[in-house]
C-alpha positions as CSV (number, residue, x, y, z in Angstrom):
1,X,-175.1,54.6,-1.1
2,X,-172.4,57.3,-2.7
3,X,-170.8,57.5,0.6
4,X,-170.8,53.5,1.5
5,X,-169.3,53.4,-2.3
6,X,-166.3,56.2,-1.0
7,X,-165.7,54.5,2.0
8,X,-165.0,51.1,0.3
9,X,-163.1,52.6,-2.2
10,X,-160.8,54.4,0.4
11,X,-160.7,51.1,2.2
12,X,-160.0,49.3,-1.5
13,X,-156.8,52.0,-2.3
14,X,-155.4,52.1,1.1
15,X,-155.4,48.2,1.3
16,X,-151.9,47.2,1.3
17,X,-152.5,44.3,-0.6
18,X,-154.1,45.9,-3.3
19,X,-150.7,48.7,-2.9
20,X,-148.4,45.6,-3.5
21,X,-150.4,44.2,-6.6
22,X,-150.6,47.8,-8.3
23,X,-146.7,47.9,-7.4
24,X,-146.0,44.6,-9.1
25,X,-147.5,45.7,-12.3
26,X,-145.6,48.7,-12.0
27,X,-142.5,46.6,-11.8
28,X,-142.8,44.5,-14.1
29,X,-144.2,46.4,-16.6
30,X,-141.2,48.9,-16.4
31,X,-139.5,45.6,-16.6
32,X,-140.9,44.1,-19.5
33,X,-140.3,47.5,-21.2
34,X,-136.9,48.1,-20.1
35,X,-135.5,44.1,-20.6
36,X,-138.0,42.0,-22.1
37,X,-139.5,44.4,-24.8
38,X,-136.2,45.1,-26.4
39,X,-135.1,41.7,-26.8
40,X,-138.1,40.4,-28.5
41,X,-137.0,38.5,-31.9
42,X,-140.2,38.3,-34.3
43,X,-139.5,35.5,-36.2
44,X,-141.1,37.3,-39.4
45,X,-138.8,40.3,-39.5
46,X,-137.0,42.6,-42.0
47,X,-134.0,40.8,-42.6
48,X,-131.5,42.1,-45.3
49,X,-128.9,39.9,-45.0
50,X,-131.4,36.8,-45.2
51,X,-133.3,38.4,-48.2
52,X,-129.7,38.5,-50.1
53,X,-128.6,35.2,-49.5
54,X,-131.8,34.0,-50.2
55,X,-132.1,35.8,-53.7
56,X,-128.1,35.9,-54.4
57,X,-128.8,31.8,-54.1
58,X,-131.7,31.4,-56.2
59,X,-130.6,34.2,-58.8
60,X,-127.0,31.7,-58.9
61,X,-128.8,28.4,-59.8
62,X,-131.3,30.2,-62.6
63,X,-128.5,31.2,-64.1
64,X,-126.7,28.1,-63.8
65,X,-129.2,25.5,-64.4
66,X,-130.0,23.8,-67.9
67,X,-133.1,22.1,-68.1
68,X,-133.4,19.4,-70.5
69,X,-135.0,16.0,-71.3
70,X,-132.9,14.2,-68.1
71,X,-133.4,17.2,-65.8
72,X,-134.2,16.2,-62.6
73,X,-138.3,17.1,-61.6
74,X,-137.2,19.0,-58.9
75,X,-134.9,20.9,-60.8
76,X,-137.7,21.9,-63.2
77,X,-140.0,22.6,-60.3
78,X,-137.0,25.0,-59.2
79,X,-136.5,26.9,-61.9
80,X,-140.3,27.3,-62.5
81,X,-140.7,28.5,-59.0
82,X,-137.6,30.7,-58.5
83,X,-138.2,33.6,-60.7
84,X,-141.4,34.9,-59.7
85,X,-140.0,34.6,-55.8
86,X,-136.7,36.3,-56.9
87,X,-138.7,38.7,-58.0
88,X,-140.6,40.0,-54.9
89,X,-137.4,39.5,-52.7
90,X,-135.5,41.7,-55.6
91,X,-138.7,44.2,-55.2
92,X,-138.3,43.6,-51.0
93,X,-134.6,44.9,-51.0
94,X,-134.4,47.3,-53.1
95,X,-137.3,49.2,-51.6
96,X,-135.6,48.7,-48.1
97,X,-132.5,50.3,-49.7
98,X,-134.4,53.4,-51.2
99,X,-135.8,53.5,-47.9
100,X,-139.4,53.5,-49.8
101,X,-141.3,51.2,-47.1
102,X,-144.7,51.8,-48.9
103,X,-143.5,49.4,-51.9
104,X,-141.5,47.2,-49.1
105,X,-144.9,46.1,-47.6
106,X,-146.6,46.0,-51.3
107,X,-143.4,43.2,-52.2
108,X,-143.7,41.5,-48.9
109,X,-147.5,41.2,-49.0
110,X,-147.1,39.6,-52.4
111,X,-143.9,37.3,-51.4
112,X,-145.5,36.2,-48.1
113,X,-148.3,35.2,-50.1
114,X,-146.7,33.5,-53.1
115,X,-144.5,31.7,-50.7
116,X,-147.2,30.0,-48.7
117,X,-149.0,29.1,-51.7
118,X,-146.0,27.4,-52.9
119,X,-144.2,25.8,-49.4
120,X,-148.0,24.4,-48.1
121,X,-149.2,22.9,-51.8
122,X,-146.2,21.9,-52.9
123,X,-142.8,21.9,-50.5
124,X,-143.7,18.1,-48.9
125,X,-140.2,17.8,-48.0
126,X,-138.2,19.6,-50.3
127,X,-139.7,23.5,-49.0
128,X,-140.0,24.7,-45.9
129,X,-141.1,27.7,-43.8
130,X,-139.3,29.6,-41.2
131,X,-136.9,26.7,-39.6
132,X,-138.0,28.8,-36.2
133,X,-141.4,27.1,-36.9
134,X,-139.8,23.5,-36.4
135,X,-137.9,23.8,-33.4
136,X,-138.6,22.2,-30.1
137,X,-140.3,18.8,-31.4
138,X,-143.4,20.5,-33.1
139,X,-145.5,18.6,-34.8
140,X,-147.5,21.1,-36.3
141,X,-144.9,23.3,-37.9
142,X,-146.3,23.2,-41.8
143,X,-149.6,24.1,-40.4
144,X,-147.7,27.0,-38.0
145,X,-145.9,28.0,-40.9
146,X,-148.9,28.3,-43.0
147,X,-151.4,30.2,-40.5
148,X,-147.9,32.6,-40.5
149,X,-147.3,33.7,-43.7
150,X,-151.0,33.8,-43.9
151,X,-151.2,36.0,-40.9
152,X,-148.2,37.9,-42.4
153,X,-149.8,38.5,-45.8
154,X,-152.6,40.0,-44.6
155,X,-150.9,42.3,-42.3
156,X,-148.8,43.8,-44.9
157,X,-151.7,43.6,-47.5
158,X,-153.4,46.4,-44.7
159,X,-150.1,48.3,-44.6
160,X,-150.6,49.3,-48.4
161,X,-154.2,49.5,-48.1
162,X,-153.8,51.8,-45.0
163,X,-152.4,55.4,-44.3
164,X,-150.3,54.5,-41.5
165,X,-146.7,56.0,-41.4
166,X,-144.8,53.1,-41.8
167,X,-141.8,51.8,-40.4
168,X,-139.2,49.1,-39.8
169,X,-140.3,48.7,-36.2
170,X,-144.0,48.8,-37.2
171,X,-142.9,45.8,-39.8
172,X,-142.1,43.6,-37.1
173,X,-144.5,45.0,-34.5
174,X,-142.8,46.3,-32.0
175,X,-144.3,49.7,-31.5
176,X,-146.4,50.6,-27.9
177,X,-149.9,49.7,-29.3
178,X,-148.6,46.7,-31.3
179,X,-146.6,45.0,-28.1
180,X,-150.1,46.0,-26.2
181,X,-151.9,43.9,-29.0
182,X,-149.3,40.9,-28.9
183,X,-149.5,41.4,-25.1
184,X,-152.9,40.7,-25.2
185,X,-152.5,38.2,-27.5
186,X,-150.2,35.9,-24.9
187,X,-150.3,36.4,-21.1
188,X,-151.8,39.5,-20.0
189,X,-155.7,38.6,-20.0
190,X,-154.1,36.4,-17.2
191,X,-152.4,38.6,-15.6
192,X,-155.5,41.2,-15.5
193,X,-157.6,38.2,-14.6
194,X,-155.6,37.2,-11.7
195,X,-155.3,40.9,-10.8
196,X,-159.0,40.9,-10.6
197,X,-159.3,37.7,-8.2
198,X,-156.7,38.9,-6.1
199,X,-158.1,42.8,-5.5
200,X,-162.0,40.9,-5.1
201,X,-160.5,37.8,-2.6
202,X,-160.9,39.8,0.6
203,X,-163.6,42.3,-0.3
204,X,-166.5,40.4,1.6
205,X,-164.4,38.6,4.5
206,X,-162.4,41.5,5.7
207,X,-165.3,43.0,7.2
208,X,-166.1,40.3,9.6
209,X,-162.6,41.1,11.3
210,X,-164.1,44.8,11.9
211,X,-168.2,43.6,12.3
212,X,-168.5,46.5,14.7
213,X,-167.5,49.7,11.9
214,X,-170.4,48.8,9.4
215,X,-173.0,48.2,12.0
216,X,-176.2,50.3,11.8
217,X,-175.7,51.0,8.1
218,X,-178.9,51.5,6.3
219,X,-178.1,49.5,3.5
220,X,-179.0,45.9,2.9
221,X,-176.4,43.3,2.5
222,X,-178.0,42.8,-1.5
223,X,-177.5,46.5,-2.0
224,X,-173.6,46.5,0.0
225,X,-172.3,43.1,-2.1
226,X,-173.1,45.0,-5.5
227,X,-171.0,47.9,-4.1
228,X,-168.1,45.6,-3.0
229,X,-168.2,44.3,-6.6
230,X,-168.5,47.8,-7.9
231,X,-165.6,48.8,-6.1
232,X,-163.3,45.6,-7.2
233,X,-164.4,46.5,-10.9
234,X,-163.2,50.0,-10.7
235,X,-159.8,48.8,-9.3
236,X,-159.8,45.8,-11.6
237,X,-159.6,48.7,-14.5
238,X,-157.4,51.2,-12.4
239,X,-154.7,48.3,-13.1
240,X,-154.3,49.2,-16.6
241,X,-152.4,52.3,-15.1
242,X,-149.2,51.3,-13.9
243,X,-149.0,48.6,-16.8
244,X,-149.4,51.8,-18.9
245,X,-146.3,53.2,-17.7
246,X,-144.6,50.0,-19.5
247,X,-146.3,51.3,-23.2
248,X,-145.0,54.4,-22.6
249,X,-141.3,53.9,-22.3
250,X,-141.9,51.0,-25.2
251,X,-143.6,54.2,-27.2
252,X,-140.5,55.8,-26.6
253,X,-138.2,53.5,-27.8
254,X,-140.1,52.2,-30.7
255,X,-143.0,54.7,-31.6
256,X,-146.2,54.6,-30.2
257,X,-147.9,53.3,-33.3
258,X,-151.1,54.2,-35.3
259,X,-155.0,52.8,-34.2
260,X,-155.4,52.2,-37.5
261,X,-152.8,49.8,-38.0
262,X,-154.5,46.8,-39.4
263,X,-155.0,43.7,-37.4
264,X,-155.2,40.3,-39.3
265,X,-158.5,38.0,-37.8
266,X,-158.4,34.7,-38.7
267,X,-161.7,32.8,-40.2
268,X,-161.8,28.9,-39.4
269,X,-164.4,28.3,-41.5
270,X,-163.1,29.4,-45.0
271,X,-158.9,29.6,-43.7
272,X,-159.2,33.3,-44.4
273,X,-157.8,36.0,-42.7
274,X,-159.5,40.0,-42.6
275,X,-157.8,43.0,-41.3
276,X,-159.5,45.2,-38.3
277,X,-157.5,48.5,-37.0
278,X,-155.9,47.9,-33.8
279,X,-158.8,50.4,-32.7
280,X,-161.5,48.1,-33.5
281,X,-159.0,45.0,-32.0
282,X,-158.4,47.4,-28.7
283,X,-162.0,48.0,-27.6
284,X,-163.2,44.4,-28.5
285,X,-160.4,43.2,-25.9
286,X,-161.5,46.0,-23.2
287,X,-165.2,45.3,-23.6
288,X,-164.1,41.3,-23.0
289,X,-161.9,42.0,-20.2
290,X,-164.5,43.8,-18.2
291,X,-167.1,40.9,-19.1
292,X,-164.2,38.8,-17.7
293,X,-163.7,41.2,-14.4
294,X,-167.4,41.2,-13.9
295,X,-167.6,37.0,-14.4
296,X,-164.9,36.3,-11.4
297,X,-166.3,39.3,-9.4
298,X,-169.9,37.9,-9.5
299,X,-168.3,34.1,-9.2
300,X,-166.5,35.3,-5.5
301,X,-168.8,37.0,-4.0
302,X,-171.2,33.9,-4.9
303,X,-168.4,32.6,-2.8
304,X,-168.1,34.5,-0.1
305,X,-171.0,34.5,0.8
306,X,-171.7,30.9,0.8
307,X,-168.5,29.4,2.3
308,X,-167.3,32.8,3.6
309,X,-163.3,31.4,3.7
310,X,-160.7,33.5,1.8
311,X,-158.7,30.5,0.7
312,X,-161.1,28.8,-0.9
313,X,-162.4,31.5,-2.7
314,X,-159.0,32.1,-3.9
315,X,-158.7,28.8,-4.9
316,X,-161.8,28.5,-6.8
317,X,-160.7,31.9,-8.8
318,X,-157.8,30.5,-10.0
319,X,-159.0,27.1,-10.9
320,X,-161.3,29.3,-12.9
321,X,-158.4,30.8,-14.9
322,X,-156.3,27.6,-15.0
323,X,-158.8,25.2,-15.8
324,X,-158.3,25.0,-19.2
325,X,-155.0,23.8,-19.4
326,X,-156.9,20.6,-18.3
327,X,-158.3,19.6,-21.2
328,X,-156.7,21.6,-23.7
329,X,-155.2,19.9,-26.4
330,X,-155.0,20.9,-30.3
331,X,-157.6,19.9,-32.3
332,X,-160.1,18.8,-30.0
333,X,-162.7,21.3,-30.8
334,X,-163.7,19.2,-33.3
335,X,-164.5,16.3,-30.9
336,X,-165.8,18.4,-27.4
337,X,-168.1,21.7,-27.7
338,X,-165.3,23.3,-25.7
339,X,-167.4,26.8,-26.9
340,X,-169.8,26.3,-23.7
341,X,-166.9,26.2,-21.2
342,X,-166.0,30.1,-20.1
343,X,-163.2,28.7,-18.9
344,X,-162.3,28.4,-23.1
345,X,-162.4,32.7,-23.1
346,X,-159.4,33.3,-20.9
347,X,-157.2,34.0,-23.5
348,X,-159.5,37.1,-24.6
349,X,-156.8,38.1,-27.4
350,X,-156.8,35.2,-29.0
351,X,-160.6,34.8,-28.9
352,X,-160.6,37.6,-31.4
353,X,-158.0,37.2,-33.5
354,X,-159.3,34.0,-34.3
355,X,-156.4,32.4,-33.0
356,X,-158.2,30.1,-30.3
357,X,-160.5,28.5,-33.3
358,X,-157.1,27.6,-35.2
359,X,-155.8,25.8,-32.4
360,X,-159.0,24.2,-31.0
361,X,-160.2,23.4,-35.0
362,X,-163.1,24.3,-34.4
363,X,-165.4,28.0,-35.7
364,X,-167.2,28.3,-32.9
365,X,-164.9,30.2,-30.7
366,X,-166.4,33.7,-31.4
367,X,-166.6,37.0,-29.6
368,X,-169.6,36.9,-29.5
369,X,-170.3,33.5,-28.1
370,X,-168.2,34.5,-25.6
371,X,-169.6,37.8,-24.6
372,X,-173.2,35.9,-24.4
373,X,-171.7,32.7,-22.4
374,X,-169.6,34.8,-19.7
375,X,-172.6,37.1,-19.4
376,X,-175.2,34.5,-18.4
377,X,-172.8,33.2,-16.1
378,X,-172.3,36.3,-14.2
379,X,-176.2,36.9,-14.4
380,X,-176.6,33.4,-12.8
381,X,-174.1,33.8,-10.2
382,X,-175.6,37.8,-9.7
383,X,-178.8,36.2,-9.0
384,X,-177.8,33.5,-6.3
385,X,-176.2,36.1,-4.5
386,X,-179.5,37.7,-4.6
387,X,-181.1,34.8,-3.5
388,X,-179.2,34.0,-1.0
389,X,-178.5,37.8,0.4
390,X,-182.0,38.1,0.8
391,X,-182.5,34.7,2.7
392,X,-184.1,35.9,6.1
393,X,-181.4,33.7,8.1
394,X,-178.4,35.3,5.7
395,X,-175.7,37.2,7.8
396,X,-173.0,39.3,5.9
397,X,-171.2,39.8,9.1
């Protein structure tokens, strides 16, 4: 069995297929690093010059303004509102000045917070988050805005709970292991995913253009698909290398980062968000990606062995991954179960950062849920393999 498992793992490295894939990801993540990486714009990032016209503005009008009987409401609302924020944005720069970036992210957590409480109860259409949050037609940019700041306030609220050095480019996330989390955040579950289909495609079919070098092997075909699958897992995982060249320039560049940076998890249910340490976040996504890798292996060998035809079981693995798109639509959670699709995992990072259950509105969108759903499907697709491997008519070759 050991030396079946070599021999299809030779035959899996030397593929040149599976050379060109593990060469793309080389590529572009050198190219994400080198172009992509450098140009990213956070729109919640330290911004002096903002934080001085903002507080220059507001200091301006409190010292203008008169409030009297005839004083506009707004104006009183103003100068109500205005001193406390002045306050944390005086706090903000001046600890960015003194270079003292443990006080920065105490001010920031506190002004993140007091502003959200005061744009989404009270700005209507008077106060208003980030204008980058209302570009491009979007029709959910108080409730973008809102999960934001929220997101932002308990970030910073775990920098000054934490013992992370801190820095500017940890601020605004930009270190190795804070791109890998935003990474994993955005497209590359796909990208691993796709990976995954494209290195497990051929793994059945290409032996039936040889038949003749695996006659005579004393293994049955059961016992030589769970190898193939074995083999496509391992190179499925060796893929994280070359993408790992792209953290290390990035680490580089921008510092590498700390595991226990705190990562904020958002809670549908009570509009909460919790921190976790990019450790905890990290191993949750691996443990889900392999779940994942182990899902579309099972699903094409089920495949292959039943309509043995490499386009089609191409074609079902990536209707798999792109499925969703079908019948994704914000806010529909709370009118489909979308929880018992798998197709509703893809987006691994966003399954555990709560993210997902914001944009579906729905709670139900868990890690868990997902880890039990993908897993019964692979066990289900394992097992008709099985079944039909061990049919007495069944012919690998």
């Amino acid at each position: 069995m050991w030396s079946y498992f070599k021999f299809e793992f030779l035959q899996f490295i030397f593929n040149k297929k599976n050379i060109a894939i593990y060469v793309i990801l080389l590529f572009f993540s050198c190219y994400y690093a080198l172009k992509i990486a450098p140009a990213y714009n956070p729109i919640e990032k330290v911004d002096v010059s903002e934080m001085e016209a903002r507080y220059l503005t507001r200091e301006e009008f409190l010292k203008n303004v008169e409030i009297n009987d005839g004083t506009h409401p707004l104006t009183k609302f103003a100068a109500q509102i205005f001193p406390e924020w002045n306050e944390y944005d005086k706090e903000r720069l001046e600890a960015i000045k003194q270079h003292n970036l443990n006080e920065y992210a105490e001010a920031t957590f506190k002004w993140y917070a007091y502003s959200d409480a005061i744009i989404f109860r009270y700005g209507g259409d008077f106060l208003y988050y980030n204008p980058r949050y209302y570009t491009y037609g979007n029709n959910y940019a108080r409730e973008d805005g809102h999960f934001a700041y929220s997101y932002s306030a308990s970030r910073f609220e775990g920098y000054t709970k934490g013992k992370s050095d801190l820095t500017i480019n940890v601020f605004e996330e930009r270190t190795a292991l804070q791109t890998l989390q935003r990474q994993l955040h955005s497209y590359l579950p796909f990208i691993l995913i796709v990976s995954c289909i494209l290195f497990t495609v051929d793994i059945v079919i290409k032996d039936r253009r040889n038949p003749t070098l695996l006659q005579g092997l004393p293994l049955s075909d059961w016992i030589r698909l769970i190898i193939k699958g074995a083999v496509s897992l391992v190179g499925s995982i060796l893929a994280i290398i070359p993408l790992s060249v792209g953290l290390l320039i990035i680490g580089v560049q921008n510092g590498f980062g700390d595991f226990n940076l705190p990562v904020p998890i958002y809670h549908s249910v009570e509009e909460l968000f919790s921190n976790i340490t990019i450790r905890e976040y990290l191993i949750q996504n691996v443990l889900f990606l392999v779940i994942w890798f182990l899902f579309i292996i099972s699903l094409l060998l089920l495949v292959s062995v039943t309509l043995k035809n490499e386009f089609a079981t191409l074609l079902i693995g990536c209707v798999v991954v792109i499925v969703e798109f079908a019948y994704f639509s914000r806010g529909i959670g709370v009118f489909r179960d979308v929880q018992w699709y798998p197709t509703s995992y893809v987006q691994v990072g966003q399954i555990i950062s709560g993210y997902r259950n914001y944009l579906y509105g729905t709670d139900e969108l868990t890690f868990g849920t997902g880890l039990s759903i993908i897993g019964l499907c692979t066990c289900i697709f394992l097992l008709l393999t099985f079944l039909i491997s061990n049919h007495k008519k069944f012919k690998l070759l």
